[in-house]
Structures are given as C-alpha cells and as structure tokens.
PAZA-974071 format. One record per residue (C-alpha): z, x, y; residue in three letters. Coordinates in steps of 0.5 Angstrom, whole numbers, plus 500, padded with zeros to 3 digits. Example, Ala and Ser with C-alpha at 12.3 -4.5 7.8 and 13.67 -1.06 7.14 Angstrom:
// residues 2
516525491ala514527498ser
END
This chain:
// residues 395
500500500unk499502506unk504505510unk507501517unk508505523unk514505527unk510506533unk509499536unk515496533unk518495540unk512493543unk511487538unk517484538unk517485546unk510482545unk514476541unk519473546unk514467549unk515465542unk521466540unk524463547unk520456546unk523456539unk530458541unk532450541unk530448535unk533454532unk540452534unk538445533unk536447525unk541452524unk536457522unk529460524unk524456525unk518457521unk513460527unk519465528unk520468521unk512468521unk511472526unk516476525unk513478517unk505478520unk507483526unk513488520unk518487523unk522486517unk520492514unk523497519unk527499515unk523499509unk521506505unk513509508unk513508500unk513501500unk509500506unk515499511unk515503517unk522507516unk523508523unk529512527unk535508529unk534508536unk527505535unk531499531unk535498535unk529498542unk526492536unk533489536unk535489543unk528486545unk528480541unk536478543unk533478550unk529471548unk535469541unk541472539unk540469532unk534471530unk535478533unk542478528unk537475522unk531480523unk537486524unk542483518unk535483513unk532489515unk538492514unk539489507unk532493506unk535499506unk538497498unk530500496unk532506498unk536506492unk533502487unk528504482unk520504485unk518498480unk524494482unk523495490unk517494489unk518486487unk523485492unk519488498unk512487497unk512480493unk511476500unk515475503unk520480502unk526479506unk533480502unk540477505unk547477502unk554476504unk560480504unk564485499unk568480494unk568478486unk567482479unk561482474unk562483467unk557490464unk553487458unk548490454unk542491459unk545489466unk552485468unk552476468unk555473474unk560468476unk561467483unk560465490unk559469497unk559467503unk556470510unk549471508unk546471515unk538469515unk539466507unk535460508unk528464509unk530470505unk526471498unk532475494unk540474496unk545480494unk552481493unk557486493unk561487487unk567490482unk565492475unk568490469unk567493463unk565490456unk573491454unk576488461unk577494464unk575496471unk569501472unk572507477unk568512480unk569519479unk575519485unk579513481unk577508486unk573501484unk566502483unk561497488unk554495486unk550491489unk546486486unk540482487unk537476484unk531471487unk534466491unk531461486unk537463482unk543461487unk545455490unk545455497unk551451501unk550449508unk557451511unk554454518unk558449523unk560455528unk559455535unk555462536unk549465533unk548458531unk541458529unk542465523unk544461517unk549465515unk550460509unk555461502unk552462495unk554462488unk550463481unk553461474unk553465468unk547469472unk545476468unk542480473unk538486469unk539493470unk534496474unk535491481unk542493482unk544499486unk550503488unk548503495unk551508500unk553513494unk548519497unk548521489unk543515487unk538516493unk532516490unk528516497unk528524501unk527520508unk532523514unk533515515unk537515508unk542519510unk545513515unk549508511unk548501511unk553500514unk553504520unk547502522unk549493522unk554497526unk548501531unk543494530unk549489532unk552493537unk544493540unk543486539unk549485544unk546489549unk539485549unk543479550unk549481555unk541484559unk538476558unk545474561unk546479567unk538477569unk540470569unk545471574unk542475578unk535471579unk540465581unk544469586unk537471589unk537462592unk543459589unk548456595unk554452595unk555448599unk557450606unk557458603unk552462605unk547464599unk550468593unk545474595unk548474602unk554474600unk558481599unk563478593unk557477589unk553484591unk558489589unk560484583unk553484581unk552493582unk559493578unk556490572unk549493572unk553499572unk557498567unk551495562unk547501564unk552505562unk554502555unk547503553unk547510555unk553512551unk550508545unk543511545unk546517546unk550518541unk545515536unk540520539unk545526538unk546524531unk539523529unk537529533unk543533528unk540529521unk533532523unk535539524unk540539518unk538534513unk545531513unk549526518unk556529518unk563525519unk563527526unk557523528unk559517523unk566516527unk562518534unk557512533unk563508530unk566509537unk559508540unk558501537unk565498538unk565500544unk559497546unk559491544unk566489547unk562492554unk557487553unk562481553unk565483558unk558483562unk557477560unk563474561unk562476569unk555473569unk557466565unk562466571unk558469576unk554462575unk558458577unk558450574unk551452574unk554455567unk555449563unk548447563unk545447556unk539447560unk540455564unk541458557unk548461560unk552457555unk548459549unk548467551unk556467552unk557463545unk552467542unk556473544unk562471542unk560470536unk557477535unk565479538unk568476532unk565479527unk567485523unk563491527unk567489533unk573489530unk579493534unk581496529unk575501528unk578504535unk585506531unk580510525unk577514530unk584515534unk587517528unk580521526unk582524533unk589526532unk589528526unk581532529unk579530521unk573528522unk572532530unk569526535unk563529537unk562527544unk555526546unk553533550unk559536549unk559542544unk563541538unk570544539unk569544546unk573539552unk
END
C-alpha cells in the first residue's frame, strides 16, 4: 500500500473546518460524529497518522499530530477527541504481527477504539476467552474493532507476571461485530464523542490480535515515533485539543469586544478593563502553547539523535501536557466570562466551548495528580526534569 505523507495533515484538517463546524449540532445533537464528518476524515487520513508507513499510514512526529488535533477542535472539540483518541489506538499496530495489523487497519474503515484498563481474561490454547464490560470507549460508535486492557489469567488460575513481578496488561482486539454496545454517554462535555460502554461474552480472542502495547521488548515496527507511548501521546494530542478550543473561545471573544456595547457603557473595544483583559489572556494562551510544543520538539529532537525517549523528556511532557491543558481552561473561563449574557446562548458556541473544555479537564490527562509525580521526580532528581532550552544539569 502506499505510504500517506504526514506533509499535508494539518492542511487537510485546516481545510475540513467549514464541514465540521456546519455538522458540530447534529454532532452534540446525536451524541457522536456524524457520517460526513467520519467520512471526510477517513478519505483525507487522518485517522492514519499514527498509523506505520508499512501499513500505509503517515507516521507523522508528534508535533504535526498535535497541529492536525489543534485545527479541527477549533471547529468541534468531540470530533477532534475521537480523531485524537483513535489515531492513538492505532499506535497498537506497531505491535502486533503485520497480517493482524493489516486487517484492522487496512480493511476499511480502519478505525480502532477502546475503553479504560479493567478486568482478566483467562489463557486458553491459542489465545485468551473474555467476559467483560468496558467503559470510556470514545469514538466507538464508528469504529470497525474495539480493544481492551486486560490482566492475564493462566490456564490454572494464577496471574501471569512480568519479569519484574507485576501484572501483565495485554491489549485485546476484537471486530466490533462481537461486542454489545450500551449508549450510556449523557454527560455535559464532549458530548458528540460516544464514549459509550461494551461488553463481550465467552469472546475468544486469537493470539495474534493481542499486544503488549507499551512494552519496547515486543515492538515490531523501528519508526522513531514508537518510541513515544500510548500514553504520552493521549496526554500531547488531548492537551493539543485544549489549546485548539480555548483559541476557538479567545477568538469568539475577541471578535464580540470588537462591536459589542451594553447599555450605557462604551464598546467592549474601547474599554480599557476589556484591552488588558483580552492582552493577558493572549498571553497566557500563546504561552502554554509555546511550553507544550517546545517540549515536545526538545523530545523529538533528542529521539531522533539517540533513538530513545529518556525518562526526563516523559516526565517533562507529562508536566508540559498537564499543564497546558489547565491553562487552556482558564482561557476559556476568562473568554466565556469576558461575553458577558451573550455566553449563555447556544447559539454563540461559547457555551459549547466551555463545556467542552471542562470535559476534557476532567479526564485523567489532566489529573492533579501528574503534577505530585514530577514534583517528586524533581525532589528525588530521578528522573531530571528536563527544561526546554536548559542544558540538562544546569539551573
């Protein structure tokens, strides 16, 4: 198959927005992407940038991702999550044997979603049988296989361990066609993503379309990007998603300043409260994305030159996408503020945007939590935060 470049991947989605914005009501209306939308997005690749050139995806570096992310949330922040959460998934074929990947991700249309770590499956001859229900499956409802992240149980009830004595995680995959899906997604944000529950019974799930995602001992592809874990990069494409729809806010705001007046009160533009306001907050939204794509191009930049992503980089991007994505809240709380009543119309789309970005607030990239594991990365100096521009060791 023919390799997708990553070249052109941020045009594309730039060059999706007028669709995407006219179907953004019927996406929060039907709780998941309408069929123009998935449609646009599988005939212009976009859910193959992540994808292996060995497969035909582009295998673009994280920053051109992140770019693709940040341009479609500017338009809708639940298809942006799906396209960010499912390009991701797609990662998993970097692990898995080339015949397996190949029917997931080339057998149209190719589009892999799961839910969070939870449950066992028992080892049988062959492969593992499953029992279970998952939830948080974002983008399911147009996805083609589901996966889930599970604890092995051996043929004689033990639990299989890794070489260090923890649990092993594998990843199972299974056609869609196997699961039942329950339409559970009544939430306030991100409404239009799907992120409904699953289940299968007595499932067997062949060897081959299972993977120890993550584990850099069963890679199979040598592309630099692999060496970036699934994880890190829902932290970079969520955090870039944030920044795509606290711009979309910011703008809105600052295009109402430019002729809105209350009563009695001198236009918003004329009025000094509103210019400084408006100068902070670019400020503060120019700078988080700064932080977060300098770390990310440090990282790259480092990969690229040594082949590996050291621990430094993982806490420091850890940091960068936490961070970012609290920052992008905060704009959007100042914008949704800054527009006054005009906020609270479904209409304007500021509504929309701040529930979104709540939403995205709540999930676990964002947790507080990530900020006590690189403070006590830092105390402990194991692993060094590294500081973009700031020569390891070096204040």
């Amino acid at each position: 198959m023919n390799r997708l470049p990553s070249i052109g991947l941020i045009e594309r989605a730039r060059a999706l927005a007028p669709l995407i914005a006219r179907e953004a009501d019927a996406i929060e209306r039907t709780r998941r992407l309408t069929g123009p939308v998935v449609s646009a997005l599988i005939e212009n690749g976009l859910y193959r940038a992540l994808l292996p050139r060995s497969l035909g995806g582009a295998e673009a570096p994280p920053q051109v991702f992140m770019q693709m992310l940040e341009e479609v949330a500017k338009s809708d922040a639940s298809t942006a999550w799906c396209l960010g959460q499912c390009s991701v998934c797609a990662m998993t074929a970097a692990y898995l044997e080339p015949d397996a990947a190949a029917e997931i991700f080339n057998t149209p249309p190719g589009i892999l979603a799961w839910g969070a770590i939870a449950h066992e499956v028992q080892a049988v001859p062959g492969g593992y049988r499953a029992s279970a229900r998952w939830d948080f499956a974002s983008g399911s409802r147009h996805a083609s296989w589901l996966g889930a992240h599970v604890r092995i149980i051996e043929p004689d009830g033990a639990p299989r361990r890794k070489r260090d004595g923890s649990p092993e995680v594998r990843t199972i995959l299974f056609p869609v066609e196997s699961a039942t899906m329950y339409d559970v997604w009544d939430v306030i944000g991100l409404k239009g993503t799907g992120t409904d529950s699953y289940s299968v019974d007595n499932l067997f799930i062949p060897e081959k379309f299972t993977a120890l995602r993550d584990d850099p001992s069963a890679l199979r592809e040598t592309g630099l990007l692999y060496r970036f874990t699934t994880f890190t990069m829902f932290g970079l494409g969520f955090a870039a998603i944030a920044l795509g729809v606290a711009r979309a806010t910011l703008d809105a705001a600052i295009e109402l300043s430019r002729g809105k007046a209350t009563a009695g009160l001198k236009a918003m533009r004329e009025n000094h409260a509103v210019q400084g306001l408006i100068g902070r907050t670019e400020g503060n939204w120019r700078a988080a994305r700064a932080y977060l794509y300098g770390a990310t191009a440090e990282a790259w930049s480092d990969v690229t030159r040594t082949g590996n992503l050291g621990d430094d980089h993982r806490t420091a991007l850890r940091l960068a996408a936490t961070w970012t994505i609290h920052q992008a809240a905060s704009v959007v709380d100042t914008a949704y503020h800054m527009a006054g009543a005009t906020a609270v119309f479904s209409a304007n789309n500021f509504e929309r945007r701040f529930r979104d970005m709540h939403a995205i607030a709540q999930q676990i990239q964002a947790r507080d939590t990530h900020y006590e594991d690189v403070g006590r990365a830092i105390l402990a100096n194991t692993p060094p935060v590294h500081r973009p521009g700031v020569p390891d060791g070096q204040a």
